[in-house]
Structures are given as structure tokens and as C-alpha cells.
N, CA and C atoms of all chains as a GROMACS GRO file, in nm:
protein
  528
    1UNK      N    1   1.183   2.454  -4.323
    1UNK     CA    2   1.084   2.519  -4.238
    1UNK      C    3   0.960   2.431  -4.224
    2UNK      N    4   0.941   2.373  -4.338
    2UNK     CA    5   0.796   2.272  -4.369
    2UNK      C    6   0.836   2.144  -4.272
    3UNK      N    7   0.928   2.137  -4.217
    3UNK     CA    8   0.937   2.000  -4.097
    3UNK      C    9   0.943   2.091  -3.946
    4UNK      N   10   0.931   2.177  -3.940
    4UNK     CA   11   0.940   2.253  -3.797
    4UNK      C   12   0.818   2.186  -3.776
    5UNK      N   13   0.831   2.122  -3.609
    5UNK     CA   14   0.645   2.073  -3.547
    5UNK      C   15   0.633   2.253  -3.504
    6UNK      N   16   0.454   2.206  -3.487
    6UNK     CA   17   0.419   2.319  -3.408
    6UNK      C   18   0.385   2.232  -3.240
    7UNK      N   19   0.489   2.338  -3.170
    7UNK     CA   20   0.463   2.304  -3.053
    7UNK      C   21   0.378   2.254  -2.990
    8UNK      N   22   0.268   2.361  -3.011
    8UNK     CA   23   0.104   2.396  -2.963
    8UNK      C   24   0.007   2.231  -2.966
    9UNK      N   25   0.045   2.169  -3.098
    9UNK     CA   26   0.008   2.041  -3.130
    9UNK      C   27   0.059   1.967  -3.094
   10UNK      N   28   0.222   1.964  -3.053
   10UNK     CA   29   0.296   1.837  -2.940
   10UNK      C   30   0.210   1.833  -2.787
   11UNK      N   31   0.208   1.967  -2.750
   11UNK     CA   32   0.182   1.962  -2.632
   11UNK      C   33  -0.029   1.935  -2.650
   12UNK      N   34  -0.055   1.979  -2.741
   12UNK     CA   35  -0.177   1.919  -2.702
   12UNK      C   36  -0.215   1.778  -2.736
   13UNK      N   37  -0.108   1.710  -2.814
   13UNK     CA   38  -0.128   1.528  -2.814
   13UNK      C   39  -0.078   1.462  -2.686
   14UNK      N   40  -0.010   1.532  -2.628
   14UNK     CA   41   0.076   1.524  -2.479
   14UNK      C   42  -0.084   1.536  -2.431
   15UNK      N   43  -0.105   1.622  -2.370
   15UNK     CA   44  -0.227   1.639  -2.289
   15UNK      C   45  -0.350   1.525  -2.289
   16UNK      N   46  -0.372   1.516  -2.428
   16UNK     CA   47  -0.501   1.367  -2.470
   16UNK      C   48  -0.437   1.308  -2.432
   17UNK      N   49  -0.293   1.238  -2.433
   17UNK     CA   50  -0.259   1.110  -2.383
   17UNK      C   51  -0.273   1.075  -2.263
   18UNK      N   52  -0.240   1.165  -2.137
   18UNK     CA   53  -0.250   1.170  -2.035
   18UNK      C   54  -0.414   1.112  -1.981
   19UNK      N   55  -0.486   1.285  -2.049
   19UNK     CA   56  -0.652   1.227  -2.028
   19UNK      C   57  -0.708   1.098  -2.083
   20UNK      N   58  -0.646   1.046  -2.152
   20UNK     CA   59  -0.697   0.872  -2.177
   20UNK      C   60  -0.618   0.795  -2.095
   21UNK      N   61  -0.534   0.808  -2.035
   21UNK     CA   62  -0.443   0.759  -1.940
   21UNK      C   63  -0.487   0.773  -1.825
   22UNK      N   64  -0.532   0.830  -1.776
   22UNK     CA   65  -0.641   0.874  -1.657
   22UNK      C   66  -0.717   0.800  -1.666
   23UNK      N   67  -0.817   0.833  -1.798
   23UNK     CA   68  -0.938   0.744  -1.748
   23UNK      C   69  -0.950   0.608  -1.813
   24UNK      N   70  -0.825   0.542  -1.845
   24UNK     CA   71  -0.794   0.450  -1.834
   24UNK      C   72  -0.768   0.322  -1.722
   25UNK      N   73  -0.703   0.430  -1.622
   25UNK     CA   74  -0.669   0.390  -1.501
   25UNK      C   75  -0.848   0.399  -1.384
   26UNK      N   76  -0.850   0.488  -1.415
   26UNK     CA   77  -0.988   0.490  -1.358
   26UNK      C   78  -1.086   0.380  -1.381
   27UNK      N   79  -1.105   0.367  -1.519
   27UNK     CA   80  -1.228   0.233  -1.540
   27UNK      C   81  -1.168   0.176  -1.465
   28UNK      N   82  -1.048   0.108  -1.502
   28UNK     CA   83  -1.009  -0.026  -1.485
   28UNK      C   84  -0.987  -0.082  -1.273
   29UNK      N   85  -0.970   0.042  -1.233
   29UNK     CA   86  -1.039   0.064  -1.093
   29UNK      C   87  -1.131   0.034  -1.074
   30UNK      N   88  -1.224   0.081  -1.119
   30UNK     CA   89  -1.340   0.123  -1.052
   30UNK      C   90  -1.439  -0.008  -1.127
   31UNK      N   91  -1.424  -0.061  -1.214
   31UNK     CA   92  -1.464  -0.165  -1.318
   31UNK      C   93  -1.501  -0.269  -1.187
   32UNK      N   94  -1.389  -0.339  -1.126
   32UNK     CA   95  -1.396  -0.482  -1.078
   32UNK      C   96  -1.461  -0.452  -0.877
   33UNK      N   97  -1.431  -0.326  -0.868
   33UNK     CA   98  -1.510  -0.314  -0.731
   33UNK      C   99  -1.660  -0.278  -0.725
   34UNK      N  100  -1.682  -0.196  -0.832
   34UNK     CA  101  -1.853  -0.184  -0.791
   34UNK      C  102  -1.896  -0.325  -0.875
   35UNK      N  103  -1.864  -0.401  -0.970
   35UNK     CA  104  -1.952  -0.513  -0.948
   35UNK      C  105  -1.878  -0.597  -0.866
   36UNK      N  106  -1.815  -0.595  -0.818
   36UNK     CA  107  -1.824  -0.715  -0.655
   36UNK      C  108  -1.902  -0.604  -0.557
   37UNK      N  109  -1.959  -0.517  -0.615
   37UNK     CA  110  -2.012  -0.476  -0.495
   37UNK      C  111  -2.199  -0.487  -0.548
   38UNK      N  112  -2.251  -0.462  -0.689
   38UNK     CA  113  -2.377  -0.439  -0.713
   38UNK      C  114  -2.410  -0.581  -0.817
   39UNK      N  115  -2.278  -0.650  -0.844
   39UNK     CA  116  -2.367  -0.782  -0.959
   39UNK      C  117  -2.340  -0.875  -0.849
   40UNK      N  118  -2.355  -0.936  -0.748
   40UNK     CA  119  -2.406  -1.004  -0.635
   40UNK      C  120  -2.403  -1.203  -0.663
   41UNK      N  121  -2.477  -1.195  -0.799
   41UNK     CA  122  -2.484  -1.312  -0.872
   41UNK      C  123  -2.506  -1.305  -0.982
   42UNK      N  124  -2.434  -1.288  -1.072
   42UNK     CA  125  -2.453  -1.312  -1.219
   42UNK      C  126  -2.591  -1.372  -1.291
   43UNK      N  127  -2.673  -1.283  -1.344
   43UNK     CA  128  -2.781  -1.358  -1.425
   43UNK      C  129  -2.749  -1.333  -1.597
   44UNK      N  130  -2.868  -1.325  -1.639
   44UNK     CA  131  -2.822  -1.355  -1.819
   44UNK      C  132  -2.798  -1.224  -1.834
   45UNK      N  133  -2.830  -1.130  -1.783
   45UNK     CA  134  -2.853  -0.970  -1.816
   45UNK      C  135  -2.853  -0.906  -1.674
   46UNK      N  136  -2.783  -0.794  -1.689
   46UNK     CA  137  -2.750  -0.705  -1.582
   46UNK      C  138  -2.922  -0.654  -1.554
   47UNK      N  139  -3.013  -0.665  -1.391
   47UNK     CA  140  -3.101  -0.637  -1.396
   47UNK      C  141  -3.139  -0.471  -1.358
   48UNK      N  142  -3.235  -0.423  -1.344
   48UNK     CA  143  -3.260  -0.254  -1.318
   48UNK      C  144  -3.181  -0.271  -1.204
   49UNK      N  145  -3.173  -0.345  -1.046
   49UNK     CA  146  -3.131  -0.292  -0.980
   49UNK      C  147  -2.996  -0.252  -0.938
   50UNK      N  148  -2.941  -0.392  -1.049
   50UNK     CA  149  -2.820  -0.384  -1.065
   50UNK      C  150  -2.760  -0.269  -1.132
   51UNK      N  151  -2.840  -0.198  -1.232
   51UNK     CA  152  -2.773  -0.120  -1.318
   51UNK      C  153  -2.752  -0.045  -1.216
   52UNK      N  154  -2.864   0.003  -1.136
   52UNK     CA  155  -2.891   0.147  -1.064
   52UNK      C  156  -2.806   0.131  -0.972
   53UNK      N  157  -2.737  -0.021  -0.929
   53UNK     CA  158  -2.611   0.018  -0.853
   53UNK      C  159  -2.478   0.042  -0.855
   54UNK      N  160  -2.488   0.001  -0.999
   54UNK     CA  161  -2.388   0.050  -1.081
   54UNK      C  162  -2.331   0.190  -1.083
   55UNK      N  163  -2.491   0.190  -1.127
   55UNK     CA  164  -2.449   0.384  -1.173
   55UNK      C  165  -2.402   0.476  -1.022
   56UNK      N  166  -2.505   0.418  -0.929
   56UNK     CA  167  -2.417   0.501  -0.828
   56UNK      C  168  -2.312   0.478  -0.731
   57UNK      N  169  -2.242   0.372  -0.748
   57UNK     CA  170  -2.129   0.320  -0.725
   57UNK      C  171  -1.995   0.405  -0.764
   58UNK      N  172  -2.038   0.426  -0.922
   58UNK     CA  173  -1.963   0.519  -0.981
   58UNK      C  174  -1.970   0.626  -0.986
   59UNK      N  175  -2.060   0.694  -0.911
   59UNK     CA  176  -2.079   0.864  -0.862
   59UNK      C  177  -2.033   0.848  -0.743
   60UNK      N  178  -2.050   0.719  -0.685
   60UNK     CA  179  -1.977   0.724  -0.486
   60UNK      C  180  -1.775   0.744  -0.551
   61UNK      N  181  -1.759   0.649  -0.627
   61UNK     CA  182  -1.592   0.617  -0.633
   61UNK      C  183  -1.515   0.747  -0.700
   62UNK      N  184  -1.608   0.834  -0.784
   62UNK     CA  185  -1.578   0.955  -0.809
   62UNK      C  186  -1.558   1.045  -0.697
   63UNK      N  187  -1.659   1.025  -0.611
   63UNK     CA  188  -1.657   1.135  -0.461
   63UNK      C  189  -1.544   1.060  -0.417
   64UNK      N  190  -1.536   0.951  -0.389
   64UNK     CA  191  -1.433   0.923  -0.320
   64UNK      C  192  -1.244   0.942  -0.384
   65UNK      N  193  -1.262   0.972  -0.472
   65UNK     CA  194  -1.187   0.994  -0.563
   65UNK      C  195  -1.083   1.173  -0.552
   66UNK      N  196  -1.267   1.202  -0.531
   66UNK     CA  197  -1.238   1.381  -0.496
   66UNK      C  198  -1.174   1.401  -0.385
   67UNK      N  199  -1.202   1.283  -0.253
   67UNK     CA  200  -1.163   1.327  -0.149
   67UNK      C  201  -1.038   1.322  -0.104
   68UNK      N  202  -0.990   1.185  -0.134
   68UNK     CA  203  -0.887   1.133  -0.125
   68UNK      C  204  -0.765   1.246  -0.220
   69UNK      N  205  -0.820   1.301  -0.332
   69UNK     CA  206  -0.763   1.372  -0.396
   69UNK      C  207  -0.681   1.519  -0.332
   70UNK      N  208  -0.797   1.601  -0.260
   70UNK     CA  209  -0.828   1.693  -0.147
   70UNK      C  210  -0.700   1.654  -0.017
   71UNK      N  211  -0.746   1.528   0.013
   71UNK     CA  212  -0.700   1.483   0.136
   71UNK      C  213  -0.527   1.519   0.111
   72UNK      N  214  -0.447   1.430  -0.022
   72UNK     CA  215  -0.344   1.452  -0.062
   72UNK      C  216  -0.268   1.605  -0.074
   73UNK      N  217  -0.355   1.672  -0.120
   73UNK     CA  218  -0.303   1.798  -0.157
   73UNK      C  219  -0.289   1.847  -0.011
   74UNK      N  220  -0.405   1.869   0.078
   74UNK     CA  221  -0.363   1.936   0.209
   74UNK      C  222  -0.210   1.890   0.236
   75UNK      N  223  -0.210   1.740   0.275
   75UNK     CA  224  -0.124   1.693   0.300
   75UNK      C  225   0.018   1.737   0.289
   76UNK      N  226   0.021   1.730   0.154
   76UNK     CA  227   0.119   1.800   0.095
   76UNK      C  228   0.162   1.988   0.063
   77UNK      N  229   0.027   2.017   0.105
   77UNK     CA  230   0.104   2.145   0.153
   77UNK      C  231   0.162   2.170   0.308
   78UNK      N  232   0.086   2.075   0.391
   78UNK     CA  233   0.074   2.068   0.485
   78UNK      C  234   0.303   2.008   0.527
   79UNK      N  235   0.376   1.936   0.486
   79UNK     CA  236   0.460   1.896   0.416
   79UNK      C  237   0.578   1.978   0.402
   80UNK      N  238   0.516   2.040   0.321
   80UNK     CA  239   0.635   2.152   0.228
   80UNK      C  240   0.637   2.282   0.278
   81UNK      N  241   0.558   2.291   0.389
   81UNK     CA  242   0.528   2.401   0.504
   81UNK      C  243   0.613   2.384   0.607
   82UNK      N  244   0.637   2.262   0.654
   82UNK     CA  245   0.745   2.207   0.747
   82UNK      C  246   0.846   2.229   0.704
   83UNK      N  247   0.901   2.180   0.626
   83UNK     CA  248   0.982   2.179   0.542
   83UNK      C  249   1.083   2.338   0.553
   84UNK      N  250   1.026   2.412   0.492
   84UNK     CA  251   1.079   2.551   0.454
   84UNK      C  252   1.075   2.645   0.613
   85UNK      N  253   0.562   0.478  -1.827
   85UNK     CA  254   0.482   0.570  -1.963
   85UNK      C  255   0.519   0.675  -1.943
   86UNK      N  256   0.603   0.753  -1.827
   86UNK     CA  257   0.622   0.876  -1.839
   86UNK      C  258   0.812   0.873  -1.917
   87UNK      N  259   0.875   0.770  -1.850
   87UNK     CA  260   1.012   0.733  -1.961
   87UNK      C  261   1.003   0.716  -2.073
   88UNK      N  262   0.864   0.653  -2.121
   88UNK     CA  263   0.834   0.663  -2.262
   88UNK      C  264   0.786   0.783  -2.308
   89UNK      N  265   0.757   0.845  -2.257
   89UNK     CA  266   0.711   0.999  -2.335
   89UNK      C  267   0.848   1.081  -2.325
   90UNK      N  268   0.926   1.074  -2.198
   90UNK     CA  269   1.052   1.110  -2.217
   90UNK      C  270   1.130   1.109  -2.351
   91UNK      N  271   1.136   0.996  -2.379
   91UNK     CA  272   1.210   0.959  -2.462
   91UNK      C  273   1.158   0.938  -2.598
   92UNK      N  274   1.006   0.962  -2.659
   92UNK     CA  275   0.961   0.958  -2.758
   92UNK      C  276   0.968   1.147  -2.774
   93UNK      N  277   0.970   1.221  -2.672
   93UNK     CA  278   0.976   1.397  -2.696
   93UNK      C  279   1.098   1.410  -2.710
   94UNK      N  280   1.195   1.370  -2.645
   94UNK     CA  281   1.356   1.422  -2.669
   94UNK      C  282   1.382   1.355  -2.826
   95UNK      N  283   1.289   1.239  -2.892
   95UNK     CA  284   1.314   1.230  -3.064
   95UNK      C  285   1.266   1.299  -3.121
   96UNK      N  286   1.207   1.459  -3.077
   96UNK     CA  287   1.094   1.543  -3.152
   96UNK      C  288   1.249   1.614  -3.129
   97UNK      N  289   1.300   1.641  -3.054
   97UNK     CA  290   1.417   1.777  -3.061
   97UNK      C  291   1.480   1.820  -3.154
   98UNK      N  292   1.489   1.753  -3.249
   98UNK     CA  293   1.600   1.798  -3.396
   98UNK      C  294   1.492   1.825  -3.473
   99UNK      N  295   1.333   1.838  -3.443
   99UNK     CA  296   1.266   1.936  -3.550
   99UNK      C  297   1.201   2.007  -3.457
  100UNK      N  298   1.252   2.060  -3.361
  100UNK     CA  299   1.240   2.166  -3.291
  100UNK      C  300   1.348   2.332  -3.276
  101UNK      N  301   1.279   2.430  -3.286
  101UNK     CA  302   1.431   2.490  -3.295
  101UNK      C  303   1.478   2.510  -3.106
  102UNK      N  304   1.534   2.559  -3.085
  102UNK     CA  305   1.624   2.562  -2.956
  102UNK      C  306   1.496   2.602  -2.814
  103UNK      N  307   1.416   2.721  -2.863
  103UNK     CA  308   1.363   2.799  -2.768
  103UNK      C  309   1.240   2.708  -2.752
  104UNK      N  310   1.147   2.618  -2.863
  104UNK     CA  311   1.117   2.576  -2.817
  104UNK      C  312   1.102   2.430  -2.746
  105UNK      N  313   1.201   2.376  -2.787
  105UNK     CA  314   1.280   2.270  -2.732
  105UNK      C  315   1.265   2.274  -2.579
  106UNK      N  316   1.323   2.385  -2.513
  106UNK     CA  317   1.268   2.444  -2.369
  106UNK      C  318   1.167   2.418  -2.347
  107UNK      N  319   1.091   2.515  -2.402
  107UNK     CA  320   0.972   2.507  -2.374
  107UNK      C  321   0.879   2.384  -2.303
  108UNK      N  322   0.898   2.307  -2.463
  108UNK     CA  323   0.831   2.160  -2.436
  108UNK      C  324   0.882   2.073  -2.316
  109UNK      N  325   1.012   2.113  -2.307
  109UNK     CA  326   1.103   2.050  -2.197
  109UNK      C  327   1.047   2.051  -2.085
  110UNK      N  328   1.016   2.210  -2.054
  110UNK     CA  329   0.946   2.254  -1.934
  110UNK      C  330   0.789   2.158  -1.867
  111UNK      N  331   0.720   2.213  -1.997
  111UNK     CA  332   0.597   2.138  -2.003
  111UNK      C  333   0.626   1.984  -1.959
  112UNK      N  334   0.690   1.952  -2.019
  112UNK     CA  335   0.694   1.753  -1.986
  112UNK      C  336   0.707   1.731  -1.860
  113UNK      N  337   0.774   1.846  -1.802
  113UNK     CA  338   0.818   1.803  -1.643
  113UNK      C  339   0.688   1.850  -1.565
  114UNK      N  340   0.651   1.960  -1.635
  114UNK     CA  341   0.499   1.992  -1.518
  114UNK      C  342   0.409   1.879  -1.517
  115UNK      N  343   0.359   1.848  -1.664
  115UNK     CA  344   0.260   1.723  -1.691
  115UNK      C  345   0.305   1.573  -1.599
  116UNK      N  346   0.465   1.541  -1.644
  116UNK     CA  347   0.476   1.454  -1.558
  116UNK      C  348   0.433   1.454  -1.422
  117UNK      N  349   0.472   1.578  -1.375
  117UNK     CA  350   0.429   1.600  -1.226
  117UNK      C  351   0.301   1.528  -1.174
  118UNK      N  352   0.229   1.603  -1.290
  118UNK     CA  353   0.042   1.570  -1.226
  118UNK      C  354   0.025   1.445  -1.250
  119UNK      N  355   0.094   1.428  -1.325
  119UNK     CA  356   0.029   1.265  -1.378
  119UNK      C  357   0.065   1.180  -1.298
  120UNK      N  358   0.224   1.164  -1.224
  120UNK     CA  359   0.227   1.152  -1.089
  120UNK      C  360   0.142   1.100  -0.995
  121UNK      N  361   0.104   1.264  -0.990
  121UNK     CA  362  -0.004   1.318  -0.870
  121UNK      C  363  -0.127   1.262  -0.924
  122UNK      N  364  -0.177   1.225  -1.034
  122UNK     CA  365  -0.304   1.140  -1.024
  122UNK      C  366  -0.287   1.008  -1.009
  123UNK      N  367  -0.152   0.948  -1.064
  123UNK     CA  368  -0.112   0.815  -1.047
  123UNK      C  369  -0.145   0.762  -0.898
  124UNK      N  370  -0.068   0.844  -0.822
  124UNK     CA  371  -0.071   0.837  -0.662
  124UNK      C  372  -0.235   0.859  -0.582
  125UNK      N  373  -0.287   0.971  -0.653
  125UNK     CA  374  -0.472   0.934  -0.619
  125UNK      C  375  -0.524   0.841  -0.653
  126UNK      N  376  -0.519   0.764  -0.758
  126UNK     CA  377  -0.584   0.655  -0.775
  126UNK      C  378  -0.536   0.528  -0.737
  127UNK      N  379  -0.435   0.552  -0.680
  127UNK     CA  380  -0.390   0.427  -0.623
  127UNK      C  381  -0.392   0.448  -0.468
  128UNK      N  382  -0.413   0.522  -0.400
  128UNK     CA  383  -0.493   0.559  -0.283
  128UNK      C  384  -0.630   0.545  -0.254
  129UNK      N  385  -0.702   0.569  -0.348
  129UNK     CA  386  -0.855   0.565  -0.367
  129UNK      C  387  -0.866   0.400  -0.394
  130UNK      N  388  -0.792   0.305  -0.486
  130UNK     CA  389  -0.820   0.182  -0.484
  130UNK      C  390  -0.804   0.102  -0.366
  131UNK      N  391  -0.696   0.167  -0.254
  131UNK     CA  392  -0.682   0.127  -0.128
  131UNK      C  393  -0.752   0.136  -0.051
  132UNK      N  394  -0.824   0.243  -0.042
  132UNK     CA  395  -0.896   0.324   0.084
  132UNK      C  396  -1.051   0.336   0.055
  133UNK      N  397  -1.075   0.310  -0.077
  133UNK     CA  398  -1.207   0.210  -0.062
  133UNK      C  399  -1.296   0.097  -0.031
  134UNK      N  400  -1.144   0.027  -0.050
  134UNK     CA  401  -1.159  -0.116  -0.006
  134UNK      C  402  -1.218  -0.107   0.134
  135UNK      N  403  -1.127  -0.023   0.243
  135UNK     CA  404  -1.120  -0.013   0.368
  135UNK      C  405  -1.245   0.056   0.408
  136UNK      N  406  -1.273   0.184   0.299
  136UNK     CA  407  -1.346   0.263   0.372
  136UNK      C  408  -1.522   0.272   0.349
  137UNK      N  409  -1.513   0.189   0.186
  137UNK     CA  410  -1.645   0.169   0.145
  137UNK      C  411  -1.748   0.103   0.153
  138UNK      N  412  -1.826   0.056   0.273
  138UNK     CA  413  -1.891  -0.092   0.291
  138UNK      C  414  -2.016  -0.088   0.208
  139UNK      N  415  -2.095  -0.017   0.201
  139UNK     CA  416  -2.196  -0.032   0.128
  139UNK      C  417  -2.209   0.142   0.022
  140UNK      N  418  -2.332   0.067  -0.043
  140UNK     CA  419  -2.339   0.215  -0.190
  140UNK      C  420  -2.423   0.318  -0.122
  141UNK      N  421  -2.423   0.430  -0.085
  141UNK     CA  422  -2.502   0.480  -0.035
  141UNK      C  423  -2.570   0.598  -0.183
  142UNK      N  424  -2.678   0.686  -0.153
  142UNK     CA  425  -2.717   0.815  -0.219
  142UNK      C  426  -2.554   0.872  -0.261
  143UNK      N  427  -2.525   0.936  -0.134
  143UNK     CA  428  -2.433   0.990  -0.085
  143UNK      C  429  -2.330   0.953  -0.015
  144UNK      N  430  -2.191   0.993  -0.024
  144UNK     CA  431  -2.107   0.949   0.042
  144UNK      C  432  -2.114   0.991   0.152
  145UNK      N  433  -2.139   0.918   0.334
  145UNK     CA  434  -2.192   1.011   0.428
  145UNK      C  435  -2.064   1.074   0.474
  146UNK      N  436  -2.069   1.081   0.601
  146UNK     CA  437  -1.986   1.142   0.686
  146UNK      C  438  -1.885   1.089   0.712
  147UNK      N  439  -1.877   0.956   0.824
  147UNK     CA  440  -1.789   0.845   0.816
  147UNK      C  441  -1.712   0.769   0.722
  148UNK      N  442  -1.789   0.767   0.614
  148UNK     CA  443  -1.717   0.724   0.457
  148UNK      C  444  -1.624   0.833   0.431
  149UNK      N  445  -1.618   0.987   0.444
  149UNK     CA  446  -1.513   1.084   0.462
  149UNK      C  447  -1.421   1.075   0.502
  150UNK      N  448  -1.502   1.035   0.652
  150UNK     CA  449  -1.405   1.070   0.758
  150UNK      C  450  -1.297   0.932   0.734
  151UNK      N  451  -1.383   0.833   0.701
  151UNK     CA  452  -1.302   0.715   0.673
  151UNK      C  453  -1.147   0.758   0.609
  152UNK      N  454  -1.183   0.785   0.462
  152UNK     CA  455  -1.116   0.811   0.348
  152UNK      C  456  -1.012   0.918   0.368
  153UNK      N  457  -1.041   0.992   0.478
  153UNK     CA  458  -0.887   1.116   0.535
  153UNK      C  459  -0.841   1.045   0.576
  154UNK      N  460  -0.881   0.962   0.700
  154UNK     CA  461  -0.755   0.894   0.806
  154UNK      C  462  -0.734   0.817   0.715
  155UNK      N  463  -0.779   0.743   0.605
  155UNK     CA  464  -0.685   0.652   0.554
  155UNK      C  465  -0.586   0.653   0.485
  156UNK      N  466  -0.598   0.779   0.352
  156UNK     CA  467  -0.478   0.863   0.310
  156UNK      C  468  -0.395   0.881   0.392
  157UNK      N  469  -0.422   0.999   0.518
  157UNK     CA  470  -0.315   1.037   0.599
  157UNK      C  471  -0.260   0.918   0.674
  158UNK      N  472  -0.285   0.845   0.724
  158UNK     CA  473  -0.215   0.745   0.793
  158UNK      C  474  -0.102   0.620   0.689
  159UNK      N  475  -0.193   0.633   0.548
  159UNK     CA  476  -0.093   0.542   0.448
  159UNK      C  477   0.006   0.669   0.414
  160UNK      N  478  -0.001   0.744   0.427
  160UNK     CA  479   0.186   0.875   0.433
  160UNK      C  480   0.194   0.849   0.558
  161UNK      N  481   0.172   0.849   0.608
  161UNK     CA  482   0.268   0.784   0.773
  161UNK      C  483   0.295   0.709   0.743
  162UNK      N  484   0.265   0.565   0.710
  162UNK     CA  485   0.297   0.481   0.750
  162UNK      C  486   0.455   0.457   0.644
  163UNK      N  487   0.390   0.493   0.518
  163UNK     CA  488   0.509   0.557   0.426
  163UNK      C  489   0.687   0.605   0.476
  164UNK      N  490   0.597   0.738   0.568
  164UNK     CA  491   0.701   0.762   0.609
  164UNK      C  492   0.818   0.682   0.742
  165UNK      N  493   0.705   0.658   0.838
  165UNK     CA  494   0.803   0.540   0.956
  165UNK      C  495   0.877   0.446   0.855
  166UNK      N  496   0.801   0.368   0.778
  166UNK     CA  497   0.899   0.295   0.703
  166UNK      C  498   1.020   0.319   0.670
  167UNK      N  499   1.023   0.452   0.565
  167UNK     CA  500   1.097   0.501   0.518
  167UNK      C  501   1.239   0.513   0.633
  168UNK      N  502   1.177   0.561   0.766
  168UNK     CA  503   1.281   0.621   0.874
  168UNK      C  504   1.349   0.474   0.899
  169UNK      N  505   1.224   0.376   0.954
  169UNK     CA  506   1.316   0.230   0.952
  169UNK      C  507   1.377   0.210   0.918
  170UNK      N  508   1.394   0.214   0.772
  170UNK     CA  509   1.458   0.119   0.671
  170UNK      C  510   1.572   0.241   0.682
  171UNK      N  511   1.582   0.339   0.696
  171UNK     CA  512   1.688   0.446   0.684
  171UNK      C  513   1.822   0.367   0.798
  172UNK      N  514   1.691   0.382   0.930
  172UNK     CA  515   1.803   0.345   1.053
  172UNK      C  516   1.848   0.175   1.039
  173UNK      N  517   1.764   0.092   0.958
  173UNK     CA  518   1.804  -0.037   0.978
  173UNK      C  519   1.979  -0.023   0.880
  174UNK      N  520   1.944   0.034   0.741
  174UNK     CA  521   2.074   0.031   0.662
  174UNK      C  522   2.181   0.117   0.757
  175UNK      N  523   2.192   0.201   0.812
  175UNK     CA  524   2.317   0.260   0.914
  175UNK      C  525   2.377   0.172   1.009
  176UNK      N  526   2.289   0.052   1.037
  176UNK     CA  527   2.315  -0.015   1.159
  176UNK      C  528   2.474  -0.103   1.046
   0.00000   0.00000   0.00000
């Protein structure tokens, strides 16, 4: 009985894996386009304006993220409506 | 990574008893699903930024939207003609 898993704990190490898997995939996106888009020219240190384009680079690629997300799902109900 | 979770959960089955063996079964296939389905958003969004994002704004405006629909919807078209091509080229 003492080797039975508990489910509850498979499926919730299942779940973290995924969510680090996500935002795994995400940095590594979103990493190499906003600085070709806000570090312009490399100095010794990332400067304020750079940071600040940083930061909202990555609130734009999130929205854009949402939309495209949105966009899919219509889609796909849109799809499986034909369909049936 | 989703064949690997396949196949690292079906080595959990012999300390599982039967019912919930199911269970988890079930679950793997929903999760796979989404994960999928986020796989496929973010690899849309790495496309359709390229295309659709020219500069950082406050806000994402209008056109940057509007951008980012037609570009999804038109990469499933284009998906799909392919798909029909390549259907009718192999019959030929």
C-alpha cells in the first residue's frame, strides 16, 4: 500500500512541468526580439532607456500573445462549427 | 516532451491501481492537448510579430491587432491550401 503514488501529486508535478515549459518557451521568444528591438547598440550596461524598453516590449509581446491566442481559439471554433 | 511524458507516466502504471491509471490517462491527454495549443500560440506569435510589430508602443494600437488577426488567420489558410495541394499533387 506504502508504494501506491497519490495521483493528486502525479498530476500536480505534470502541471509545474508544463508551466515551466511555457515559460520557458516564452523567454526564450521573446528574449532575442525585444533586444533587437530596444538594445540598438550594445554599451557596458543596459541604459534607463533601454531598460524601459525592455520592460514594455514585454507587456506589448504578452498582448500580442493574448491576441494571437484569442485569434486561434475563434478560429477554431469557428472550424469545428463547419465541420459538424 | 509530450512522448516523453507519455512514456515516463505509462512507467508510473504498475504503482497505480486500475481506476486510477484512467484517470491519469485521461488527464495526460487533456494537458497534452493545451500544451499543444500553447505550443502552436507561441509559435504564431513568434511569426506574426515579426510581421506585425514595427515599433514598441504604450499600447498595442489598433493596426498592430488588426495586424496580428489577419496574420494568424491567413497562416491557417495558408496551412490549409497547402495541405489541399499537396493532397491533389500525391493523387496525381
Amino acid at each position: 500500500m506504502t508504494e501506491k503514488l497519490d495521483i493528486n501529486a502525479v498530476k500536480q508535478a505534470v502541471r509545474n512541468q508544463i508551466v515551466l515549459q511555457n515559460f520557458q518557451t516564452l523567454l526564450s521568444n521573446m528574449v532575442p526580439k525585444c533586444f533587437e528591438k530596444c538594445v540598438i547598440k550594445p554599451g557596458t550596461k543596459l541604459d534607463w532607456s533601454e531598460e524601459s524598453c525592455l520592460v514594455r516590449c514585454a507587456e506589448r509581446y504578452n498582448d500580442a500573445l493574448s491576441t494571437v491566442s484569442a485569434t486561434y481559439i475563434g478560429r477554431m471554433k469557428r472550424e469545428s462549427g463547419q465541420d459538424s | 516532451m509530450d512522448s516523453k511524458l507519455a512514456s515516463a507516466i505509462s512507467g508510473l502504471d504498475a504503482k497505480l491501481d486500475a481506476k486510477s491509471s484512467a484517470e491519469l490517462a485521461k488527464f495526460i491527454e487533456m494537458e497534452e492537448q493545451r500544451a499543444t495549443f500553447q505550443a502552436q500560440v507561441h509559435e504564431y506569435t513568434d511569426l506574426c510579430w515579426d510581421k506585425c510589430i514595427t515599433k514598441i508602443r504604450p499600447q498595442l494600437d489598433n493596426s498592430d491587432r488588426v495586424c496580428l488577426v489577419n496574420c494568424v488567420e491567413r497562416f491557417i489558410d495558408t496551412t490549409f491550401l497547402l495541405m489541399r495541394t499537396l493532397g491533389e499533387d500525391a493523387r496525381k
